[in-house]
N, C-alpha and C positions, 0 to 999 in steps of 0.2 A: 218244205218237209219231205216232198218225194226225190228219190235219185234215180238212174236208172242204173241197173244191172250192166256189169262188165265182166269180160271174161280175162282169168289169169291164170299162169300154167306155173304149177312147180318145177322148180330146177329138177332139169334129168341128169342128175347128177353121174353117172354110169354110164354115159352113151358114148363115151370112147374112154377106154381102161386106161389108157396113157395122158391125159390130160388131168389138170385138178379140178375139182370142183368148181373153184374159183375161175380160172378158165373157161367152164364151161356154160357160167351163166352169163358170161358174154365177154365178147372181143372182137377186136377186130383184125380184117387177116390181110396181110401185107402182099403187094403182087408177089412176092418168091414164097408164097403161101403159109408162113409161119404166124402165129395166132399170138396176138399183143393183151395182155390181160386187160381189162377194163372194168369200170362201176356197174351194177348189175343192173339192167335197163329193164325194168317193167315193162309190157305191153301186150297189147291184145295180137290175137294171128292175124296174119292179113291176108289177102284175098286174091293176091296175084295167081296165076296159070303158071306153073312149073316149064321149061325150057322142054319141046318136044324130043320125043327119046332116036330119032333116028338120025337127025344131024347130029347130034350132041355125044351119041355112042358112036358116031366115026372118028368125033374130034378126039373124043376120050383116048379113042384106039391107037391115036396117031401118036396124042402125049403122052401116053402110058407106055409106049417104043421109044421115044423122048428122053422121056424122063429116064429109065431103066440105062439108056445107053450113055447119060450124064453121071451115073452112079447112082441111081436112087436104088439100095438094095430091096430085096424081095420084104426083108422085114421088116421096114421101114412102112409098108401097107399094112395098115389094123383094120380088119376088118369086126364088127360086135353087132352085138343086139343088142338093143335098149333095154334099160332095166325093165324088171314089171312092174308097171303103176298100183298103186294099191285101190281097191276099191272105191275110190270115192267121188266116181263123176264127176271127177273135175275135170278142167282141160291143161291135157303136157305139152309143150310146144316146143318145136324147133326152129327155129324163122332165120329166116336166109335174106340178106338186102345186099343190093347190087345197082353197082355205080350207075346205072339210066332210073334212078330212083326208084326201081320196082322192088318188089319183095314175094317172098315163098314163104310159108308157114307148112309145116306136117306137125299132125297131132304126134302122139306118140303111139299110141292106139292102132294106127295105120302103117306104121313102120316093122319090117321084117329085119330090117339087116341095114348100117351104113357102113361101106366101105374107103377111107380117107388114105389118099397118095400124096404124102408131104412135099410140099411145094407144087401141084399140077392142080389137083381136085378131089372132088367127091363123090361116090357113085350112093344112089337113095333108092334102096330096096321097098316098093309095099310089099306089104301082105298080099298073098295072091297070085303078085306079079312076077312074071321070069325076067321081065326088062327094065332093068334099072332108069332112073332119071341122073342126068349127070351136070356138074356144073364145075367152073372153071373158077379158080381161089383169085388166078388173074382180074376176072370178070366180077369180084364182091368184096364189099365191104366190111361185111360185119355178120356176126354170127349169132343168137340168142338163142342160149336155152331160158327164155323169162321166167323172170322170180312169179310166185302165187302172190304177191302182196300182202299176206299174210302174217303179220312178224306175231302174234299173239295166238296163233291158229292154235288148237290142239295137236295139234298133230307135230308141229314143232317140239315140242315139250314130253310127248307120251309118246311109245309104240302102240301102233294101233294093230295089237295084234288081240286076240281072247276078246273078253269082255266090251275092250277099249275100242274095236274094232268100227265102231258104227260112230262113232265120237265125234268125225270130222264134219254131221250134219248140222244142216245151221238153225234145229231149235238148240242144241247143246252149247251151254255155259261152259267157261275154261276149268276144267276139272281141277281138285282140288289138289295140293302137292304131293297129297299122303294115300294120292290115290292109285289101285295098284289093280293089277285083272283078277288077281286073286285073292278074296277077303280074308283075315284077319280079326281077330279081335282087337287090334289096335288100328286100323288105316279105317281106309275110304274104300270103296267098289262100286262101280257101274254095271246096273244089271238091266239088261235089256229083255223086255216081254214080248211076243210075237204070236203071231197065229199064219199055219203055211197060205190059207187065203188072201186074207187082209196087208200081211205085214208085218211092221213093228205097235205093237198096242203103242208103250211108252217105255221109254228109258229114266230109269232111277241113279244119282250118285245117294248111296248109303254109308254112314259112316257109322263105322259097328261100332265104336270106342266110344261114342255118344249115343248110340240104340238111337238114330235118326234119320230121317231123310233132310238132306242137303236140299235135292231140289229133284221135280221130275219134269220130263219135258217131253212133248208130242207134235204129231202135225193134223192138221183138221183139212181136208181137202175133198173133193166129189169122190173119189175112191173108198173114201172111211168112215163117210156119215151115211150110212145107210142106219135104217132101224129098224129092222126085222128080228131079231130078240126083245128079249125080257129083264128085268133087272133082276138079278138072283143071289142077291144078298150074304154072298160064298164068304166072309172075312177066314181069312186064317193068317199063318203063322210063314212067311217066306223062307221057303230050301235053297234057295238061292245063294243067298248071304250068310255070313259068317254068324253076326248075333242078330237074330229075329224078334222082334217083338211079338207076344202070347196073348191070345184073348186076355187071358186073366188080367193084363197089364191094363186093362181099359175097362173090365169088371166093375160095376156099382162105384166106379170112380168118378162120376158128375160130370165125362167128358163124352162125345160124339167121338167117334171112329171118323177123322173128316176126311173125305178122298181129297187128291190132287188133282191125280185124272179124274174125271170124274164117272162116273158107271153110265149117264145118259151120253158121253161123247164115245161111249164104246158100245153100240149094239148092233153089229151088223152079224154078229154069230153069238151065240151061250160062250164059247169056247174063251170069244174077246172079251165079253163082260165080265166073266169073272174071274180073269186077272186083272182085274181094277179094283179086284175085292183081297189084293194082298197086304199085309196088313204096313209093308214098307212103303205102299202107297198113299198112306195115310199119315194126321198128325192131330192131336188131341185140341177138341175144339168144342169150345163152348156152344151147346145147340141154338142158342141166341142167334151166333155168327155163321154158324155150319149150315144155318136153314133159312137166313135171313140175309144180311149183305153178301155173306161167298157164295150162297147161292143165286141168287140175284146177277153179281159176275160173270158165273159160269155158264146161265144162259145167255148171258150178253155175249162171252164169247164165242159160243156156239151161233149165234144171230151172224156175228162178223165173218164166220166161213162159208154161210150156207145160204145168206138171202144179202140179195143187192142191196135191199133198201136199208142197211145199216152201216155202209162206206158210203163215201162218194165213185170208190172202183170196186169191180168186180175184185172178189179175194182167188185165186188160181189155190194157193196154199196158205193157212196161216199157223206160222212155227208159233209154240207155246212153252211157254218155262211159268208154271205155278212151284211155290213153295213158302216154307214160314221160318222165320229165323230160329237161328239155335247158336248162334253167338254172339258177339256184344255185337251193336247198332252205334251209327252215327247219325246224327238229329244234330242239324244248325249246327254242324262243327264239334259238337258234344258226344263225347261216347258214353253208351250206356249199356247196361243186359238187356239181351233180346228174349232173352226166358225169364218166367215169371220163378221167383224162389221155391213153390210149390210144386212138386211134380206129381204126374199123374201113377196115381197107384204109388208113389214114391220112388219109380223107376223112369218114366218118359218125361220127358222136355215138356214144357209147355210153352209154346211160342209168345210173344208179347205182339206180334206182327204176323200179318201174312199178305203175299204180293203177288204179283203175275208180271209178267213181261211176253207182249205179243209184236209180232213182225208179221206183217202184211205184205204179201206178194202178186202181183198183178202182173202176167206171163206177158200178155199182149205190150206191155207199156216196157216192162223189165222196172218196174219201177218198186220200190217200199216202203210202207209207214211203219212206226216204230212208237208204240205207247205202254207206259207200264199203270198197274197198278196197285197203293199202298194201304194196306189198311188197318187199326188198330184190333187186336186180339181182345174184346168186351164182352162180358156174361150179360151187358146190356142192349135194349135193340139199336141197330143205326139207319139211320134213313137212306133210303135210295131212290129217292125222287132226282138226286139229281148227281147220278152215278162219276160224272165232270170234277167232283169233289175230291174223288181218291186219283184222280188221274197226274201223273209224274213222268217222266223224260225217263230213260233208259240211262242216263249219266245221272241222274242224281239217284236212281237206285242201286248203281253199282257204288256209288258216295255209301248209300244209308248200309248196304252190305256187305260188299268188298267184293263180291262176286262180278264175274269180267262175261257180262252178258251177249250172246251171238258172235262170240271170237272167231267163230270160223268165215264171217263176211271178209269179201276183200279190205280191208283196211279203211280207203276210202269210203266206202261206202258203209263202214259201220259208224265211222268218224258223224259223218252227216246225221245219218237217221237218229243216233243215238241222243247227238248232242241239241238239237230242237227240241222245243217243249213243243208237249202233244198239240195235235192241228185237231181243236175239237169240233170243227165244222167238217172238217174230214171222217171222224169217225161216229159224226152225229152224236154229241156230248153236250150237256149244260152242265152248268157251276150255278152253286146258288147264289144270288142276288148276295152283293155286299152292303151294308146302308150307307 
């Protein structure tokens, strides 16, 4: 059930204006230094030590006199800067491999400037530095700008610019098609709550055309769980969003106000708690289940971020995606409505379901587990003695709701964690006895 964490760098796709995309996420380069397109080679950077700058800037000097007096004209050297990576902590790579089997890697991050002399070499500007590293097209094989591994990432799909901006984090589900930075009474929106202390509280996708929450999602880590506030019971009405749901909407309607995030995973300031109290954060629940099973979960997974003894690893971070369905379900191959025909106050959804999906991360190992949780929407009570009962794989909950859970992991490694049924000795879980 566990994998360990790998690093993968999106195509710099801009780091020589004269080359294609295609090109530049990899090839290999010919001694007369012309670049052969090739299939785009994933791979992590590597670790080799760059060729020292003072024999290598004589050699440069020599073939740069060389080359120029063979014809290589002036404009024939492009010189550019890398594009700018966007905000998302990830790693950009450039990785250099060369015939005595060794290899260079530069993030992107680190790079000021490359300058490329067709057929001779390269000269590899840092930041910083006034002395270039230089390297001989003669002397290499092959060039990678490596793919992210990513083919389902958001960030493929969406600009990540407004709203969408924070998207590429890995509690975030694959945003919905209709969803846009700017809301609507007809689309989706992602609305992101923050405090300048803390952080991001939680991210909501809201779909105004349904007056719903799709799903919201957070991270639980030693940064966020502090509890030095109060719960302050603030519900209102979100300015954020295009159509907000109204107190009145949940008024002597027989339903709970039920958070997603929940108000006790947010008390490290008044500021944090009560934006847990908007009302996009919530979704109409029967106080049976609002106070009884979902609550019950929600300590559970506050237990999994914050004390050892409910893994078998330490949790470093654990991503979080709570929400309740608000369109049809599939059960054992069967589609069905995921809302009940009654709506709340006659305007709100009423979910038939509501689930969680959590991802466990453990820094030291790079490793993560992956369990979700499914449970029926009843005005009756359910037992939670033996919580193993609602427990489901991350692939059969993206079966039951269509939704394309932690898209932004590398590929492989979403492949793994998702598709294992939960390791309930890893998360300290029982099932109840079958006769």
């Amino acid at each position: 059930m566990k994998t360990t964490k790998k690093t993968y760098a999106r195509p710099v796709a801009e780091i020589l204006e004269t080359m294609t995309r295609q090109q530049l996420m990899a090839g290999s380069v010919t001694p007369g230094g012309d670049i052969e397109v090739g299939p785009p080679t994933p791979g992590d950077p590597g670790e080799a030590a760059a060729p020292e700058g003072d024999f290598w800037n004589t050699i440069w000097t020599l073939l740069l006199v060389l080359g120029m007096s063979l014809g290589v004209k002036a404009q024939t050297v492009t010189t550019v800067s890398p594009a700018a990576p966007p905000a998302d902590y990830k790693t950009h790579t450039m990785k250099l491999y060369f015939g005595n089997g060794s290899t260079t890697a530069y993030e992107l991050n680190d790079l000021d400037h490359v300058t490329y002399l067709p057929g001779v070499g390269m000269k590899v500007y840092l930041k910083g530095q006034l002395q270039s590293v230089d390297y001989l097209f003669s002397q290499m094989t092959k060039i990678d700008y490596t793919e992210d591994g990513n083919a389902n990432a958001n960030w493929k799909a969406f600009s990540m610019t407004g709203s969408l901006q924070e998207s590429w984090r890995l509690e975030y589900p694959h945003l919905s098609t209709n969803t846009e930075a700017v809301g609507t009474t007809t689309n989706s929106q992602v609305v992101v709550k923050r405090t300048a202390d803390y952080g991001i509280t939680y991210s909501v996708e809201w779909d105004n055309a349904k007056i719903a929450n799709r799903w919201t999602c957070y991270e639980l880590h030693e940064g966020n769980t502090l509890s030095t506030a109060s719960r302050k019971d603030d519900f209102k009405a979100d300015p954020d969003v295009a159509v907000s749901p109204a107190l009145a909407d949940y008024s002597n309607s027989g339903f709970s106000r039920g958070h997603l995030c929940p108000s006790a995973d947010r008390l490290c300031t008044t500021e944090q708690n009560k934006q847990t109290f908007y009302l996009t954060n919530m979704q109409p629940q029967y106080q049976s289940h609002n106070g009884g099973l979902w609550s019950r979960l929600e300590k559970l997974v506050r237990d999994y971020a914050t004390n050892d003894d409910y893994t078998d690893e330490h949790c470093d971070t654990l991503y979080i995606v709570k929400a309740a369905t608000i369109a049809d379900v599939t059960l054992n191959g069967s589609t069905s409505a995921g809302v009940y025909a009654e709506k709340c106050n006659g305007k709100l959804l009423v979910p038939k379901y509501f689930y969680m999906a959590l991802l466990h991360y453990n820094k030291e190992l790079g490793a993560y587990q992956a369990i979700a949780f499914w449970t029926d929407h009843l005005s009756t009570t359910q037992p939670v003695a033996n919580l193993g009962d609602y427990a489901i794989s991350i692939d059969e909950l993206e079966r039951r709701t269509g939704i394309d859970f932690f898209c932004n992991l590398p590929d492989d490694i979403e492949t793994y964690v998702e598709s294992m049924e939960p390791d309930l000795t890893f998360w300290h879980l029982t099932k109840t006895a079958t006769p």
